[in-house]
TIGUMAR-617673 format. One record per atom (N, C-alpha, C, CB): residue number from 1; residue in one letter; atom name; x, y, z. Coordinates in steps of 0.2 Angstrom, whole numbers, plus 2048, in hexadecimal, padded with zeros to 3 digits. Atoms other than C-alpha are relative to their C-alpha. Glycine has a CB too. Example, Ala and Ser with C-alpha at 12.3 -4.5 7.8 and 13.67 -1.06 7.14 Angstrom:
# TIGUMAR-617673
SITE  pos  code  site   px   py   pz
SITE    1     A     N  804  7FA  800
SITE    1     A    CA  83E  7EA  827
SITE    1     A     C  804  806  800
SITE    1     A    CB  7FB  800  806
SITE    2     S     N  7FC  7FA  7FF
SITE    2     S    CA  844  7FB  824
SITE    2     S     C  7FC  805  803
SITE    2     S    CB  802  802  7F9
END
This chain:
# TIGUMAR-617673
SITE  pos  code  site   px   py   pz
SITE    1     X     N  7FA  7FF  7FB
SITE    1     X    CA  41E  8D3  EA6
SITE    1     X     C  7FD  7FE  807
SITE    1     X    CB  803  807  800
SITE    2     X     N  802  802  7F9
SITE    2     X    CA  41D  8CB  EB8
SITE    2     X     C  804  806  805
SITE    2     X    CB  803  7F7  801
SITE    3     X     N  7FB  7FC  7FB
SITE    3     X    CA  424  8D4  EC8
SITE    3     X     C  800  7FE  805
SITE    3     X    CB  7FE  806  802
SITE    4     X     N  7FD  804  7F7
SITE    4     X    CA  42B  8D1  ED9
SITE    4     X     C  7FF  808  804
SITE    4     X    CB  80C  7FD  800
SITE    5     X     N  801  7FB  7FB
SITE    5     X    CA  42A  8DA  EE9
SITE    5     X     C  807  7FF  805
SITE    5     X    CB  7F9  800  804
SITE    6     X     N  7F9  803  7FD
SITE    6     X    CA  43D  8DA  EF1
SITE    6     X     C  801  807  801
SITE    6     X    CB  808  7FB  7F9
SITE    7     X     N  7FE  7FA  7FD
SITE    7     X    CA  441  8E6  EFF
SITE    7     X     C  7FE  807  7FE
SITE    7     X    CB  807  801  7FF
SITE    8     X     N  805  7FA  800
SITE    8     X    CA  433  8F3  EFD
SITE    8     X     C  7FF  802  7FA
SITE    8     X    CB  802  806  803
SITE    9     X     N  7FF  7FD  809
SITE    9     X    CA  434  8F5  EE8
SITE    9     X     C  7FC  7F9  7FB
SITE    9     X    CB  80D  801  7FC
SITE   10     X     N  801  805  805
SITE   10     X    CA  429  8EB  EDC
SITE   10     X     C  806  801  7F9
SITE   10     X    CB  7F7  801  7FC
SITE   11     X     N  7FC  800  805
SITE   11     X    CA  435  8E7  ECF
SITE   11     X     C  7FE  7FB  7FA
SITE   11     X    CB  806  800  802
SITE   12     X     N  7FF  808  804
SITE   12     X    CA  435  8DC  EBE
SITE   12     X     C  804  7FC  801
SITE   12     X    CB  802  800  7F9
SITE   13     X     N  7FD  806  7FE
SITE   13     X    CA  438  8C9  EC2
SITE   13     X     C  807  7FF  7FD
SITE   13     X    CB  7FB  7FA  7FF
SITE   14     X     N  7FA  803  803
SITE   14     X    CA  447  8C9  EB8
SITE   14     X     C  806  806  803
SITE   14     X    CB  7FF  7FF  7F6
SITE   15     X     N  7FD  7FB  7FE
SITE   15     X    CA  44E  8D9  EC0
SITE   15     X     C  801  7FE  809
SITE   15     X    CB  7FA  807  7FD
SITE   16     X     N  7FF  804  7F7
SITE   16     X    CA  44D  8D1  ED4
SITE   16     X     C  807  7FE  801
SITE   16     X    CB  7F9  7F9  801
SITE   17     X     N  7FB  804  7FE
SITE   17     X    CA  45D  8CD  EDB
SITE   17     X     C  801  7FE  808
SITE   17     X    CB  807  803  7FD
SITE   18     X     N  801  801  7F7
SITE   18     X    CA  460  8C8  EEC
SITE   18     X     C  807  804  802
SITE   18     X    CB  801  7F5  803
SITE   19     X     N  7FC  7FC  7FE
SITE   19     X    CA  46D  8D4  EF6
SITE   19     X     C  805  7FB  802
SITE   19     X    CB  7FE  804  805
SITE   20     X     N  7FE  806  7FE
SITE   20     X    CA  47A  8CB  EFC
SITE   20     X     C  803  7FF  806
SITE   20     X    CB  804  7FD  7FC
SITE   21     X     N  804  801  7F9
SITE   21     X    CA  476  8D0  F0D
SITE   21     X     C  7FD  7FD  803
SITE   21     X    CB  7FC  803  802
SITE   22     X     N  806  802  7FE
SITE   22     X    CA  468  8C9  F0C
SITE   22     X     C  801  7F9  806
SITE   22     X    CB  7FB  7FD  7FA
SITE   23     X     N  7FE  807  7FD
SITE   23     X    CA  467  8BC  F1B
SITE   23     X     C  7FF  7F9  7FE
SITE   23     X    CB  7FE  7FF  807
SITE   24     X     N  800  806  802
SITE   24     X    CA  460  8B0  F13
SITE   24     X     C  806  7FC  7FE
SITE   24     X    CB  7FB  801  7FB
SITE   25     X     N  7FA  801  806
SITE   25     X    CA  46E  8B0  F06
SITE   25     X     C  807  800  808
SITE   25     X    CB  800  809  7F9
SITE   26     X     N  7FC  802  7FA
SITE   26     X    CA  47A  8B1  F16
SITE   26     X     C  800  7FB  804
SITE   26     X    CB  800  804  805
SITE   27     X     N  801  806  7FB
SITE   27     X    CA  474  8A5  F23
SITE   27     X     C  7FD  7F8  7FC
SITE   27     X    CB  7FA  804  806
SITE   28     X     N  800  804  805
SITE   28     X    CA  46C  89A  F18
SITE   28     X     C  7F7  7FF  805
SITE   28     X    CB  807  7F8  800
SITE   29     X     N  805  801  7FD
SITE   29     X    CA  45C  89C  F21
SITE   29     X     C  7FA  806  7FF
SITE   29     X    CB  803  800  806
SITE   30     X     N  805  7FC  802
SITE   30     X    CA  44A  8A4  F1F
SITE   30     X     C  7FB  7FE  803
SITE   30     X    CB  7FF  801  7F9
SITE   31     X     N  807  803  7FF
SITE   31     X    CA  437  8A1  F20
SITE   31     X     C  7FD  803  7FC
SITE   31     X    CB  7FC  7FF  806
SITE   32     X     N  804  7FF  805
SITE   32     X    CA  42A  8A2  F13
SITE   32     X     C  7F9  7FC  800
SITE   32     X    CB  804  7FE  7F9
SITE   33     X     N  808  804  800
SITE   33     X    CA  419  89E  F0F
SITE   33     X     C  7FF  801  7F6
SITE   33     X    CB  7F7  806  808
SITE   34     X     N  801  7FF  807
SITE   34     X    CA  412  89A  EFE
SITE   34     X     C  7F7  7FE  801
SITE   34     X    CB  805  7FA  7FB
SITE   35     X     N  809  7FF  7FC
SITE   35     X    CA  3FD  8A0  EFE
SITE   35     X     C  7FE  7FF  7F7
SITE   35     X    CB  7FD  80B  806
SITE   36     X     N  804  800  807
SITE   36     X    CA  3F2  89C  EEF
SITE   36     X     C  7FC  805  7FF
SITE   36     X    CB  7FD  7FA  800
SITE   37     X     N  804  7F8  802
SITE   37     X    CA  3EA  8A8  EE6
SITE   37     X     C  7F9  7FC  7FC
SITE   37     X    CB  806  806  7FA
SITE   38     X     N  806  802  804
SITE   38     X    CA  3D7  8A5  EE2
SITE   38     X     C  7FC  806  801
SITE   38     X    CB  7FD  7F8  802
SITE   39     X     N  804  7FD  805
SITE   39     X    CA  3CD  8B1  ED7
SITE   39     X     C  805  807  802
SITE   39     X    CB  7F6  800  803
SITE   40     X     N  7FA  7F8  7FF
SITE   40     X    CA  3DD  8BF  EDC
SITE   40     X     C  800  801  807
SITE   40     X    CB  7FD  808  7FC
SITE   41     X     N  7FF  7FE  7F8
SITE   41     X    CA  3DD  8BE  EEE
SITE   41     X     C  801  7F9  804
SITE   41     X    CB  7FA  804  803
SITE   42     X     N  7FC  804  7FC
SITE   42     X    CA  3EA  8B6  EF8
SITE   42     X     C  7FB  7FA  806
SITE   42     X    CB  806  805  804
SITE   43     X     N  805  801  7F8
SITE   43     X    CA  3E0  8A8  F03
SITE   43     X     C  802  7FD  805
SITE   43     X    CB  7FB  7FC  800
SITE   44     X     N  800  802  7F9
SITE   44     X    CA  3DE  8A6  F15
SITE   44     X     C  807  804  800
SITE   44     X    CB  7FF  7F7  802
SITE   45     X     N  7F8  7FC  7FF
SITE   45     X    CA  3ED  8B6  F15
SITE   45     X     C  801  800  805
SITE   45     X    CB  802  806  7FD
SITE   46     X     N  7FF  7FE  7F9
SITE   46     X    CA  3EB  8B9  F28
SITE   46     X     C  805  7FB  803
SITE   46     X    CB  7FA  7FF  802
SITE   47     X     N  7FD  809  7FE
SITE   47     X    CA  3EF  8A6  F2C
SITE   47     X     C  807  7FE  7FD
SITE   47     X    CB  7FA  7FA  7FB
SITE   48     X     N  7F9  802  804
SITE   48     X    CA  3FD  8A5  F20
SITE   48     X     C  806  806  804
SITE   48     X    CB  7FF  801  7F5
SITE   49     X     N  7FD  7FC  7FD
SITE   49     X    CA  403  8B4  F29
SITE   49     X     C  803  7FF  807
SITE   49     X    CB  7FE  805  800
SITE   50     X     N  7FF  803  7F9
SITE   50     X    CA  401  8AE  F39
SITE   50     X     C  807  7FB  802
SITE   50     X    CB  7FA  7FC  802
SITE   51     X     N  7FC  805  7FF
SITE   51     X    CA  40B  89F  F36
SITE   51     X     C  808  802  7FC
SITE   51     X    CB  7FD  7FA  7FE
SITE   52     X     N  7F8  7FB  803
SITE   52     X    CA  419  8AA  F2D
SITE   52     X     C  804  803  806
SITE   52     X    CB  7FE  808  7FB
SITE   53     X     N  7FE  7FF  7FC
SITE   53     X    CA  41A  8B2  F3B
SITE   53     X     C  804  7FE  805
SITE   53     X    CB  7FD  801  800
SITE   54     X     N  7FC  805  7FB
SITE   54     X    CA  41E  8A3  F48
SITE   54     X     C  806  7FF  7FD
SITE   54     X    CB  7FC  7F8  800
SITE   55     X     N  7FC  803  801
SITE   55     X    CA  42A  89D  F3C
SITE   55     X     C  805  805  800
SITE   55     X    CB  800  7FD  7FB
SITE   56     X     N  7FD  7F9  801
SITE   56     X    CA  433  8AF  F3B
SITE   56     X     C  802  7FE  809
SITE   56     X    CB  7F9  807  7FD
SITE   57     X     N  7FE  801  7FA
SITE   57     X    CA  432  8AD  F4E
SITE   57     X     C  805  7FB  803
SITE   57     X    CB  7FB  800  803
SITE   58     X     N  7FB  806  7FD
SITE   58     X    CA  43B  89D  F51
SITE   58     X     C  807  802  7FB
SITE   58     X    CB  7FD  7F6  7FE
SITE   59     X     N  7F8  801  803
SITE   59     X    CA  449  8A2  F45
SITE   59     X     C  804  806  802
SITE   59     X    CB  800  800  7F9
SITE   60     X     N  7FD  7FA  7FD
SITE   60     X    CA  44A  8B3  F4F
SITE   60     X     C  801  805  7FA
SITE   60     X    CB  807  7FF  805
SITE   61     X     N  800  7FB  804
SITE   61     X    CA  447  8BD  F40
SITE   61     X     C  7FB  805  802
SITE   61     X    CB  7FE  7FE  7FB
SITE   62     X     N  806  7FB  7FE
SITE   62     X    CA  43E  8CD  F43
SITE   62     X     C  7FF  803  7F9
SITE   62     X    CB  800  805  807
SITE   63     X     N  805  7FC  806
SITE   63     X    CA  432  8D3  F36
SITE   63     X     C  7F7  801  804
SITE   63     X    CB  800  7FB  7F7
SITE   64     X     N  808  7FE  800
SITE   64     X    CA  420  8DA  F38
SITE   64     X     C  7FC  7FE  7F9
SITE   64     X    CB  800  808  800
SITE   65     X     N  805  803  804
SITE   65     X    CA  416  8CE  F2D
SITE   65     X     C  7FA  807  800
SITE   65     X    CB  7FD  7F7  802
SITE   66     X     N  808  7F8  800
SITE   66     X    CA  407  8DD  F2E
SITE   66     X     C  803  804  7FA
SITE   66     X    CB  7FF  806  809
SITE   67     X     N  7FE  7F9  807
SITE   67     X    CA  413  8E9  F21
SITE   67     X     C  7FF  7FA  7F9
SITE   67     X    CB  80B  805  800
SITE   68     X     N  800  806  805
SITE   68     X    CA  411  8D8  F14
SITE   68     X     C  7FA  801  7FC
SITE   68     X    CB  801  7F9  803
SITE   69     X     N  809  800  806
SITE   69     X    CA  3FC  8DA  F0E
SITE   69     X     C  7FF  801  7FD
SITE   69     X    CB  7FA  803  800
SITE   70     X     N  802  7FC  803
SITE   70     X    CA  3FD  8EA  F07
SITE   70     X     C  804  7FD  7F8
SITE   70     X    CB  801  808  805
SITE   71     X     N  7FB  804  806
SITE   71     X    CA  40C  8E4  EFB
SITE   71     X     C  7FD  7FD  7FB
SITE   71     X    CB  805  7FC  802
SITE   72     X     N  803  804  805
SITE   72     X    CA  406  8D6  EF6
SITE   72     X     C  7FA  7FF  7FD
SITE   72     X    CB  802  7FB  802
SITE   73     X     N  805  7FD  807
SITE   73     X    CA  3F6  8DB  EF1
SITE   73     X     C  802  803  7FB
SITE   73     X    CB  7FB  804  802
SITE   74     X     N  7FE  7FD  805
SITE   74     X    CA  3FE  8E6  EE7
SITE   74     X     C  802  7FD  7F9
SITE   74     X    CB  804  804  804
SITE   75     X     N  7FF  805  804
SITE   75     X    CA  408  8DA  EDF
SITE   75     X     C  7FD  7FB  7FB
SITE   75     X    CB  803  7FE  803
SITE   76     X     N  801  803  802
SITE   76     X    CA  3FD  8D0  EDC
SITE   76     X     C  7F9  803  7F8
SITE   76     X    CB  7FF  7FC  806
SITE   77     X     N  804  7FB  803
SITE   77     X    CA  3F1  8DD  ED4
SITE   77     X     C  804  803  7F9
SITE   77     X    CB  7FF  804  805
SITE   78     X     N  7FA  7FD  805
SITE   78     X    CA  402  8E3  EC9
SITE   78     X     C  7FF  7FB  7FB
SITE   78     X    CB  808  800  804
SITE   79     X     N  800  808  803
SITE   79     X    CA  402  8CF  EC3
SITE   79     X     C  7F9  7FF  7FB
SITE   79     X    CB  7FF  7FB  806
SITE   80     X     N  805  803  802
SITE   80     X    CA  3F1  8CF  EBE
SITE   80     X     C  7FF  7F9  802
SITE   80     X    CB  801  800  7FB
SITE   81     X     N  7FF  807  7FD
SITE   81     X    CA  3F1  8BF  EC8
SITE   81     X     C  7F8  7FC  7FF
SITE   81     X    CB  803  800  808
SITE   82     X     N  805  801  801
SITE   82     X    CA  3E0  8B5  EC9
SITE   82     X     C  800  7FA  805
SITE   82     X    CB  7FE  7FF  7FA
SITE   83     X     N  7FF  808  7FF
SITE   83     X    CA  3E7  8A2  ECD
SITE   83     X     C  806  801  801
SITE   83     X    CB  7FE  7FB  7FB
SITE   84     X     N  7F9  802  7FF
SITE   84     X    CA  3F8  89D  ED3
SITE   84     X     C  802  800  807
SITE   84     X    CB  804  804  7FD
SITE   85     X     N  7FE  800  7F7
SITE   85     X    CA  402  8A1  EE3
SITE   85     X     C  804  805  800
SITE   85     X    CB  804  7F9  803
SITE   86     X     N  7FE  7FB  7FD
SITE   86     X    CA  409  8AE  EEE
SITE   86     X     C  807  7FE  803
SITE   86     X    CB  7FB  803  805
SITE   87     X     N  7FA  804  7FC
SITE   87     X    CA  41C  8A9  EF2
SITE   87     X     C  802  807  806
SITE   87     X    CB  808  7FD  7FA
SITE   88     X     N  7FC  7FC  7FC
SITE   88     X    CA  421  8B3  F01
SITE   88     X     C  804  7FE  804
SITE   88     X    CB  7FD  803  803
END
């Protein structure tokens, strides 16, 4: 079984739905980053945060990229991950 991390709860990927609050799902709008994962740890995660961040800022979203680390280590640790990628 795979998992997700959606609004503070790992859940199973087939159990995830999107609210339909969500602004993404509202405005039609967002930002994401997709980070590769080599030997189980997200690389260069600072950097990818950084620039999450900018894009977060030009769309006037506010979030605190800094609460995001702890998760997605977690997740990725939940996964057993090794290889692949980190969609945030």
């Amino acid at each position: 079984m795979h998992f997700t991390y959606i609004n503070g709860a790992f859940l199973p990927e087939n159990a995830a739905l999107i609210p339909i609050q969500d602004r993404g799902f509202r405005f039609g709008d967002g930002a994401f980053e997709t980070i590769p994962l080599l030997t189980g740890r997200p690389y260069q995660f600072g950097w990818h945060m950084a620039r999450l961040a900018r894009g977060l800022e030009a769309l006037h979203i506010p979030f605190d990229t800094a609460t995001i680390q702890a998760p997605a280590k977690e997740l990725v640790a939940k996964n057993k991950t090794q290889s692949g990628f980190l969609r945030i």
